[in-house]
N, C-alpha and C positions, 0 to 999 in steps of 0.2 A: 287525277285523270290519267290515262295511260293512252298512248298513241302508238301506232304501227309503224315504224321507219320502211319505207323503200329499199334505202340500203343504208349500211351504216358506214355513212361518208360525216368524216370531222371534217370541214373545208376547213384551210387557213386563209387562201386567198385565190384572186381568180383575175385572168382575162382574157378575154374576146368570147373562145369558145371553152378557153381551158380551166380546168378549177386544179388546184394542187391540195391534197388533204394534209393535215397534221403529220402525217408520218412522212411526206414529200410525194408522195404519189400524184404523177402527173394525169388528169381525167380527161375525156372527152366529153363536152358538156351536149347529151343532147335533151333535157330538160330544161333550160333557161327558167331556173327556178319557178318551174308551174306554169311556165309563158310569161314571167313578168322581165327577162332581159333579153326581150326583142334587138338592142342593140348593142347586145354583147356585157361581159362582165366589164364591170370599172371603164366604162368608153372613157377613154381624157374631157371629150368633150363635156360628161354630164357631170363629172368630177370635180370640172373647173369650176360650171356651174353653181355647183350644191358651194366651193367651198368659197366662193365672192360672195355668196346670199349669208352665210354663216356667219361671215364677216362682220356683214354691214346689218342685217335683222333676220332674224326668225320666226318669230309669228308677232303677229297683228289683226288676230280675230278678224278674217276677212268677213262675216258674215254679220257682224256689229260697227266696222269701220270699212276705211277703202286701201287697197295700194294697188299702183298703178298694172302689175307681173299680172294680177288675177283676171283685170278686164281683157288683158288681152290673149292671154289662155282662153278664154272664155270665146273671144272675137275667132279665135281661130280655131276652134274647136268648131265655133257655130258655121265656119267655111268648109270645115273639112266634112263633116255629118248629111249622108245627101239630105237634099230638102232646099229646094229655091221658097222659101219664105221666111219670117223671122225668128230667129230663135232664142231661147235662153240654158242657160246653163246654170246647174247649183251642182260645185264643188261636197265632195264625200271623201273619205277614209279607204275605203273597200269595196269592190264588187258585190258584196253581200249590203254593205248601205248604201249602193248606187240602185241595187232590185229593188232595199226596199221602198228607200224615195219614186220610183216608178211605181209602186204599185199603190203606194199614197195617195201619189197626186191623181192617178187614173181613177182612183175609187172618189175623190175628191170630185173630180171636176165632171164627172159621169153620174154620180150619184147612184150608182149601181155597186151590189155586194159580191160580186163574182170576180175572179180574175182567172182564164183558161190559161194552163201549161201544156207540156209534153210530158211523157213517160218517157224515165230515161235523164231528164235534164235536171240541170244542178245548176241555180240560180242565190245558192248561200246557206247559212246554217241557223242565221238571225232569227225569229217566230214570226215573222212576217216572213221572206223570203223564203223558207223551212218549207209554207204554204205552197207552194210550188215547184220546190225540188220534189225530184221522185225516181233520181239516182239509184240507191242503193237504201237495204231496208231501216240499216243499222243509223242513218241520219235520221230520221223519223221517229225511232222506236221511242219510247215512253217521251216524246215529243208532242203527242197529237191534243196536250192545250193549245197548239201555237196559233195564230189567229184566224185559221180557218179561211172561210170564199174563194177556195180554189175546186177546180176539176178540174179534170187532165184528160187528153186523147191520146192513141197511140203516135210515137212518133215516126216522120217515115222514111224507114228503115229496111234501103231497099235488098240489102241481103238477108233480112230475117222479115221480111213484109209479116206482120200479124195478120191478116187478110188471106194469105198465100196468096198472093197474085203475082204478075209480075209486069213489070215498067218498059214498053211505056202504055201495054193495052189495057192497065188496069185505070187506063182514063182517070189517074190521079185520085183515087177512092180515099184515100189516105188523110185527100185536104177535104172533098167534097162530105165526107161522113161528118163533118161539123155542121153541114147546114143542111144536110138528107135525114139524120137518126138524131145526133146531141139536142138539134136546135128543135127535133119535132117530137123529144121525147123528156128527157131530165135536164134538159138544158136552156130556161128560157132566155133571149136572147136580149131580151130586153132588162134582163139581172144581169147583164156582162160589161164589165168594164173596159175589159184589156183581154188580148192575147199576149203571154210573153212567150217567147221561144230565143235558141240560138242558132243564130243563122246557118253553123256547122255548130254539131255539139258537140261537147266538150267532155264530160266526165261519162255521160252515158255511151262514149264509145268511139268521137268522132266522125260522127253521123252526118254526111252530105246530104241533103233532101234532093231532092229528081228533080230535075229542071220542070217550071210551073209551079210548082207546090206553094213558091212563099206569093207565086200571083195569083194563084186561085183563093187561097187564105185571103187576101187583101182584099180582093174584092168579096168574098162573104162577108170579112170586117167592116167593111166599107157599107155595106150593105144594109147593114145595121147599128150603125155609127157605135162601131169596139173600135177603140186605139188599138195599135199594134208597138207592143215594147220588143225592142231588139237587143238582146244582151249579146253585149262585143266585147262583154269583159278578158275571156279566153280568146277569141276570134279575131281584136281588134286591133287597133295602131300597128296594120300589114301584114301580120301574121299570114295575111292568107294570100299577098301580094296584091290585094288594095289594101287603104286606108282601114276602111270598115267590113268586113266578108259581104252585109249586106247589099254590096254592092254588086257580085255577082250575080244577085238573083234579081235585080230590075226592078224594086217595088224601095220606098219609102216610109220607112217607118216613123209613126208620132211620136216616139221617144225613144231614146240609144242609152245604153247604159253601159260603162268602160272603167276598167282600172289594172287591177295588173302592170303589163309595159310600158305604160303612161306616163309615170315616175322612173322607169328605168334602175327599179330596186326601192327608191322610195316609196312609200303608201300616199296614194293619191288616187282616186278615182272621179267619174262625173255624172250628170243626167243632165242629154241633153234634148230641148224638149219643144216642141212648138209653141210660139210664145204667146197666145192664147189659152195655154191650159195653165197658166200660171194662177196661182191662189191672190184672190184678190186683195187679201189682209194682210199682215204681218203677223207670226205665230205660231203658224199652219204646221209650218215644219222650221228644220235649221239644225246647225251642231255647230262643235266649238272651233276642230281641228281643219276642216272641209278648204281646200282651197293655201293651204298653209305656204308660206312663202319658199320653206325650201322645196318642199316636193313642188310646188308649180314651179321654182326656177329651172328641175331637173326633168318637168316636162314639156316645156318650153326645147330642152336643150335634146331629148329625145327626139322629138320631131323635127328638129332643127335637122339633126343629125340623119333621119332617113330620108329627107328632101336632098342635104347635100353630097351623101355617101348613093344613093340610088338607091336604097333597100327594096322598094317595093318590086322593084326589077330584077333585085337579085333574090326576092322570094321567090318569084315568079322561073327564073332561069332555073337553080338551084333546086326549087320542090320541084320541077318537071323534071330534074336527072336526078332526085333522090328516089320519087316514082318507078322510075326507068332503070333504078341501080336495084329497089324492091322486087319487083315483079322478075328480075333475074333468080332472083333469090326465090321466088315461086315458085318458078320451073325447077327448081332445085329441090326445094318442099312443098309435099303435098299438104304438109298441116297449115301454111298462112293463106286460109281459106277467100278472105277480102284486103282488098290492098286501097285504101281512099282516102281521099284527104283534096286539099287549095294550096298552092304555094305552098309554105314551110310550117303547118299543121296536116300533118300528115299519121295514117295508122295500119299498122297490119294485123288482121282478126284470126288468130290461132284456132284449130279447130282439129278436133280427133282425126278426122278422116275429110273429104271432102262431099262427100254424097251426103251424110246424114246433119256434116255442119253442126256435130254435140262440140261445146265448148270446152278447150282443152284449159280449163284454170291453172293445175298444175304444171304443166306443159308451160305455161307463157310466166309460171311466177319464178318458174326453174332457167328461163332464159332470163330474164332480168339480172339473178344474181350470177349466173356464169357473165354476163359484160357488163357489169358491177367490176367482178375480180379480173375483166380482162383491160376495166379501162377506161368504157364507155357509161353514162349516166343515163338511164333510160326512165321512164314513169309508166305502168296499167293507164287503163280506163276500159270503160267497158267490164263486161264478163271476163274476154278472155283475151284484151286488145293491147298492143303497146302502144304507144304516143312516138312522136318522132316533130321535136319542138327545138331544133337547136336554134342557137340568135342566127338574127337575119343575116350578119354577117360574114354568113359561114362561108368555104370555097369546096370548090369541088375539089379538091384532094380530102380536105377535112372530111367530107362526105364519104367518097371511096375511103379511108380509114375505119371509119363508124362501121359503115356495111359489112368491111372484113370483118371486123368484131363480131356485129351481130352475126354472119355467118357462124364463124366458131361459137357462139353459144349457143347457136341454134343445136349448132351439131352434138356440142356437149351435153344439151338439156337430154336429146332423144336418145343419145349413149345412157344415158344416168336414169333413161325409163324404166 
């Protein structure tokens, strides 16, 4: 199998925001490896954590037995997910088998073969999960045994509206086309299980939805009793300065699906879920690894750690003056066509020109590696977009550094046109 690197970074070791590679080279980290070290490289906290759990046990088939770490991850997980009613929680591996556990239990307890996504959105790479990305073409391609009962809408996408409309007098057509055209044409509503989406997206670009969007969806949902899955995998534990992103948008979803920063480097993910759609039996579903004692000790010790360090607050402080450090850098160039993002998920959208808005690929893969060699760790999404995902507990000088960076590669990339 062969894979594309980003950049060719050996790390050897890392902390907070900085990673040092094999040759000593000191980085600016503003990847936190894919969004999964929300609280920084090697916090002591979660360190300590992981290394008292190692100690004393490792796994314990939480899914076949009990320990006591799991129920209460579990209990707190079920506090922190909105939803005033009661919940449950089954422990996973991965974002990719947290999707697909939602889209099980949704077809499960619905009894219906459908499950709607986005264009654009990337929910895993598993054949069930596969069913609902629709990222990029190259996940897909000689993929399409995978198990099928998906459609997709566009998503809404307010600097590239599919529609050409624009926000906010396009009276939200974006959400309302699910129950005006899908549901009164190829879409019956009564074969749908679930909607999943992400509440900000994630690989397809960083994509804010327009305020309404995720209330108007809900109540179509609602409508015709479709669950709503919310995948917080990339989005989630503050990334976007709450808890869940979902939570900006006002509306409650029947199932959340999280993993990434959860474990704080460990592999640990969840679904959490209204506890009525629970399977009645024993069988249904389950794995071996789900829930394992060191990643729940080290996700325990992550959430510990943004409760008592303030992260959600310093998403919040921090992505409003990385915004505000960006959009300088606009007026500077004409090519970072969109600047959006929540808190500390944040993206600038590269573009030829600014009137025609053609997507500069080349242009943003040539910035990458010029603050690669200057420093900084950056990640694509999107066409033609950069990510800007440093740990929550980055400061504002760390931030003014990154910017300089990315300024000089900006300027290097358009020198080397």
């Amino acid at each position: 199998m062969t894979t594309t690197k980003t950049s060719p970074v050996a790390a050897y070791e890392a902390k907070g925001v900085w990673v040092t590679d094999a040759d000593g080279n000191r980085l600016l980290d503003f990847a936190s490896g894919v969004g999964v070290l929300n609280v920084g490289h090697c916090h002591p906290d979660v360190v300590a954590a992981v290394q008292q759990q190692t100690a004393r046990l490792m796994h314990f088939a939480g899914t076949d037995f009990y320990y006591a770490s799991q129920t209460e991850l579990a209990e707190r997980l079920g506090h922190l997910v909105p939803g005033d009613f009661p919940k449950k929680v089954f422990f996973t591996n991965s974002g990719t088998e947290s999707a697909e556990a939602a889209i099980k239990l949704a077809r499960w307890n619905k009894q219906r073969p459908l499950v709607i996504g986005l264009l654009g959105a990337f929910h895993g790479r598993s054949m069930g999960s596969l069913a609902l990305t629709a990222s990029k073409p190259v996940q897909r391609a000689r993929f399409n045994a995978h198990t099928g009962g998906a459609t997709h809408i566009p998503a809404p996408y307010c600097y590239r509206c599919p529609y050409k409309l624009t926000y906010p007098s396009c009276d939200l057509y974006c959400a309302k086309i699910l129950k005006e055209l899908y549901f009164e044409t190829a879409v019956p509503p009564t074969d749908v299980a679930a909607m999943i989406a992400e509440p900000v997206m994630g690989e397809g670009g960083y994509i804010v939805p327009p305020k309404g969007w995720h209330t108007t969806i809900k109540s179509i949902l609602d409508e015709h009793e479709i669950l709503l899955i919310d995948d917080e995998v990339q989005s989630g534990i503050g990334r976007t300065g709450r808890m869940f992103a979902i939570e900006h948008h006002g509306v409650v979803p029947d199932i959340v699906t999280t993993a990434k920063s959860l474990g704080g480097g460990l592999p640990i993910g969840a679904m959490i879920f209204r506890k009525e759609l629970d399977y009645p039996y024993k069988g249904s579903h389950s794995n071996t690894f789900g829930g394992n004692l060191v990643s729940v000790a080290a996700a325990q010790a992550v959430l510990t750690v943004i409760e008592k360090e303030h992260l959600l607050e310093n998403a919040k402080t921090q992505g409003g003056y990385l915004m505000k450090r960006l959009q300088e850098l606009q007026k500077k160039y004409d090519v970072i066509g969109d600047i959006r993002g929540l808190g500390l998920m944040v993206a600038t959208e590269f573009v030829e020109d600014p009137k025609s808005k053609a997507p500069a690929v080349a242009l943003r893969d040539q910035i990458l590696v010029e603050a690669y060699q200057r420093g900084l760790l950056l990640l694509p999404c999107g066409k033609s977009t950069v990510r800007y995902i440093p740990p929550l507990v980055i400061q504002r000088e760390e931030i003014d550094e990154g910017v300089e960076i990315l300024d000089a590669s900006i300027g290097a990339a358009l020198q080397a046109q």
